[in-house]
C-alpha positions as CSV (number, residue, x, y, z in Angstrom):
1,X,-13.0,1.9,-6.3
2,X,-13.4,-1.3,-8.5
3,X,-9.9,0.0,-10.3
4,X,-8.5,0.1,-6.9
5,X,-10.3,-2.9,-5.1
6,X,-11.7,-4.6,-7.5
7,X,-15.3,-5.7,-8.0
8,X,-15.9,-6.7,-4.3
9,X,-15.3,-3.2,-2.9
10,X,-17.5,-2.5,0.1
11,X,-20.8,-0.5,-1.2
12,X,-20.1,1.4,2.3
13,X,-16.8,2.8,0.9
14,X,-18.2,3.3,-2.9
15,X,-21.0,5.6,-1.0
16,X,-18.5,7.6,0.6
17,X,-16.1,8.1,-1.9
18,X,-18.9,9.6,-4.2
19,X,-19.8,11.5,-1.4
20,X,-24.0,9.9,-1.0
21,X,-25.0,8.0,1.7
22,X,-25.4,3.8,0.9
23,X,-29.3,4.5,0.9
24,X,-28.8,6.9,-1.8
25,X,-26.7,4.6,-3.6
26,X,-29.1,1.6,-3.3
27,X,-32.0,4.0,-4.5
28,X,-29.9,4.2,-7.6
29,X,-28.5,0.9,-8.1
30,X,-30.4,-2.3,-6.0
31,X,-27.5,-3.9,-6.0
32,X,-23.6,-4.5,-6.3
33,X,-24.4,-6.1,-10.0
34,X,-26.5,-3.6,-11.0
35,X,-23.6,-1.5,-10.4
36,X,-20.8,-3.1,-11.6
37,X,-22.5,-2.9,-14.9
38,X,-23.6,0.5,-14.8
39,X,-19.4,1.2,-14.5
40,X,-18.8,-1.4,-17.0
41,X,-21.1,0.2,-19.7
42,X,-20.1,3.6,-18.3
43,X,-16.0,2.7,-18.6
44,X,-16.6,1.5,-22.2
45,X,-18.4,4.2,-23.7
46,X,-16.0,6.5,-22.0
47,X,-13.5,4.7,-23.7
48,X,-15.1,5.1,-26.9
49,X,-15.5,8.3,-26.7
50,X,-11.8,9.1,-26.0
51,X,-10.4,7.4,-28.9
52,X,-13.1,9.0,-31.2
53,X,-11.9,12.4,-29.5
54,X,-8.6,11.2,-30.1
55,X,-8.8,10.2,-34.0
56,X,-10.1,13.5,-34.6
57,X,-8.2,15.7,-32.9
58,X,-4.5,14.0,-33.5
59,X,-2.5,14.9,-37.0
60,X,-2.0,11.0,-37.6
61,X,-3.4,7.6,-36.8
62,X,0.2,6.8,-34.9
63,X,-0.5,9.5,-32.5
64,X,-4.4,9.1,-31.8
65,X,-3.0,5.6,-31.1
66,X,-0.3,6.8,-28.5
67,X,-2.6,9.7,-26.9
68,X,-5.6,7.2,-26.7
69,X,-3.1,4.5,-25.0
70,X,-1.9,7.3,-22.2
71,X,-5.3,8.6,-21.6
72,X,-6.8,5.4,-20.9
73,X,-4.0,4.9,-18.5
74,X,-3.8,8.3,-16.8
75,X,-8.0,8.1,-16.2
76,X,-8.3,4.2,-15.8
77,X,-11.3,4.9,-18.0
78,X,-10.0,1.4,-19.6
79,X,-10.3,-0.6,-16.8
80,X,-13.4,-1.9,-18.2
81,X,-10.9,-2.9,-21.7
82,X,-10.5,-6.6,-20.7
83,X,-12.6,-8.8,-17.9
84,X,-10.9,-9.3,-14.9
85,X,-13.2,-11.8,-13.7
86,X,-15.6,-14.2,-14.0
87,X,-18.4,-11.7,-12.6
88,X,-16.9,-9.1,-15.7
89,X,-17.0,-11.3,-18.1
90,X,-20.7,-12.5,-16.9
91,X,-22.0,-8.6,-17.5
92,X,-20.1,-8.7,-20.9
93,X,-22.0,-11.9,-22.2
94,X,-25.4,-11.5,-20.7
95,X,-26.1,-8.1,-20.7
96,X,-26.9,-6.5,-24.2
97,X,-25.8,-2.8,-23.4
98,X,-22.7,-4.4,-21.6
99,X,-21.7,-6.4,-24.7
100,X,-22.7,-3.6,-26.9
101,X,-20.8,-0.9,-25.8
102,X,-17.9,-3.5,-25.9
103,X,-18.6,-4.1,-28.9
104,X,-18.4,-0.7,-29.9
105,X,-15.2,0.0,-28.0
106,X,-13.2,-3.1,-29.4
107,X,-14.2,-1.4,-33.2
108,X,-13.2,1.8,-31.9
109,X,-9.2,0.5,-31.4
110,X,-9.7,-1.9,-34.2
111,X,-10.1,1.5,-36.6
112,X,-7.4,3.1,-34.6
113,X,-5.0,-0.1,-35.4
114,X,-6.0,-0.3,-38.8
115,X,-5.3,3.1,-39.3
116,X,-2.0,3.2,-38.0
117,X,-1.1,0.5,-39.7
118,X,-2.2,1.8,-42.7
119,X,0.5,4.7,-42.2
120,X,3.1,2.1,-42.1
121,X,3.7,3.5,-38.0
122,X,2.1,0.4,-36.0
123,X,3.7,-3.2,-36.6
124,X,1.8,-5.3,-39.1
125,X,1.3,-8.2,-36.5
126,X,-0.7,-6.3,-34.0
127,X,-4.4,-6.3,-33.9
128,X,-7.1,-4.4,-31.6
129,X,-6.9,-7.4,-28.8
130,X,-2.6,-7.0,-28.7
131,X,-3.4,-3.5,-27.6
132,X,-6.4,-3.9,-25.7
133,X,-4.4,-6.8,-23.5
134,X,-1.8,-4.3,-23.0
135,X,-3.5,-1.7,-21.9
136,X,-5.4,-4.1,-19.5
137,X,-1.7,-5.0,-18.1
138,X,-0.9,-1.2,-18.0
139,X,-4.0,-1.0,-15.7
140,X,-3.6,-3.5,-13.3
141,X,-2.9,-2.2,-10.0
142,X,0.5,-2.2,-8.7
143,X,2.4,-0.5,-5.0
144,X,4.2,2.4,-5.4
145,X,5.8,3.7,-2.0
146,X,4.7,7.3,-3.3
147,X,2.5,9.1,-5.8
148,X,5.5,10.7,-7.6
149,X,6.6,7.0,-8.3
150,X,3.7,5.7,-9.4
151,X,3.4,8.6,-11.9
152,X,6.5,8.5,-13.2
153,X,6.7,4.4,-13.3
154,X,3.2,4.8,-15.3
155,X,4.5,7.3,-17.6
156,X,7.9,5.1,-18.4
157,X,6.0,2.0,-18.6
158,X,3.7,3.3,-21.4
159,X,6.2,4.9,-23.7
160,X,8.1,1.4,-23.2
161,X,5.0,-0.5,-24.4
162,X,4.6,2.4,-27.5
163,X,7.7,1.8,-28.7
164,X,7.3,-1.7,-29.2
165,X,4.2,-1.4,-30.9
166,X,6.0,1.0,-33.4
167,X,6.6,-0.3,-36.9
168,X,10.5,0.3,-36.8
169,X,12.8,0.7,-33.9
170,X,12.4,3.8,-33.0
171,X,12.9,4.7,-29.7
172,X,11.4,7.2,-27.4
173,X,13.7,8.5,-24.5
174,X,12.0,7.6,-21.6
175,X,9.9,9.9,-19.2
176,X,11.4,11.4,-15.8
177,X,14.0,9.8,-13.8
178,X,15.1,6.4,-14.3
179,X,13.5,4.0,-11.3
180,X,15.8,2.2,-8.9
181,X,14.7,-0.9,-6.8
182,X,15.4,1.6,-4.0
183,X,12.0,3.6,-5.3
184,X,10.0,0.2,-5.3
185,X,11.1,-0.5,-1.4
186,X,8.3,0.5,1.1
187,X,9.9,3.0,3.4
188,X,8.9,3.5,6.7
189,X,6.3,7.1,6.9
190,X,8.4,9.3,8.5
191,X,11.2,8.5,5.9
192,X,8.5,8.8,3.2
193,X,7.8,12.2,5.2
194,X,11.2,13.5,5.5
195,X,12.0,12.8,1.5
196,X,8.7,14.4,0.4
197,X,7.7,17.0,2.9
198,X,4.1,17.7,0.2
199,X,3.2,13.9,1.5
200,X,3.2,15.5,5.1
């Protein structure tokens, strides 16, 4: 909900979403701060955790890199990368597991860059915060008429962004379909409906 709506989101509609009623949620957390950085702890270890997972798991640094980049974006675990407000950056500065577990996640990338780098496969002038502000841009929410547009203008814009983070100019062909202004135009529902009867 704070991905979609940002850290104002009605408590009401966080409680139903998780499926709890608001009492329950109030039991838990006392209030809207105490929540925001619950998620904003919660985003950055998660973070953390994936680009471990990532490092471990992938052959090279260059491809931890890439498969830690798409995760982020295909969870919104990141959404937590950069502060998107004052209130963010408020949790970040004054509370210590906030600023801890960012802490722990800008090291995290900053191992990820290095070691990319150190394969010669990640350009020499970018640092942890180039692809940390990137990802932040990859998360911000933007309209897509439908789902199968938003996927496939996620997927595109991410190999785009990879590929000029790449040491040489290799390119990547590009995901799906190419996207025409005509995908970015809202349509009217039953147009929508007619073009992608599964949306019914």
């Amino acid at each position: 909900m704070f991905a979609e709506r940002g850290p104002d989101a009605p408590m009401e509609e966080i409680a139903r979403r998780a499926g709890v009623g608001v009492g329950t949620l109030y039991r838990r957390f006392p209030d809207r701060e105490a929540l925001l950085r619950a998620v904003t702890v919660d985003n950055f270890n998660g973070v953390v955790s994936d680009g471990r997972t990532a490092a471990a798991e992938e052959p090279n640094a260059w491809l931890a890199l890439c498969r830690f980049v798409r995760e982020c974006v295909e969870s919104r675990m990141g959404v937590a990368l950069l502060p998107q407000s004052g209130r963010s950056s408020a949790i970040i500065r004054d509370d210590p597991h906030a600023r801890d577990a960012h802490l722990a996640m800008v090291k995290m990338v900053q191992g990820l860059v290095n070691a990319a780098k150190d394969e010669g496969a990640l350009r020499d002038d970018v640092e942890a915060g180039d692809v940390v502000v990137l990802l932040s841009l990859l998360l911000r929410p933007v309209y897509h008429p439908t789902p199968e547009v938003g996927m496939v203008a996620a997927a595109r814009s991410v190999t785009v962004v990879l590929d000029g983070l790449r040491a040489r100019s290799a390119v990547s062909p590009l995901p799906g379909r190419s996207l025409t202004g005509d995908d970015l135009t809202p349509r009217e529902p039953r147009a929508m409906a007619d073009e992608h009867p599964e949306y019914r």
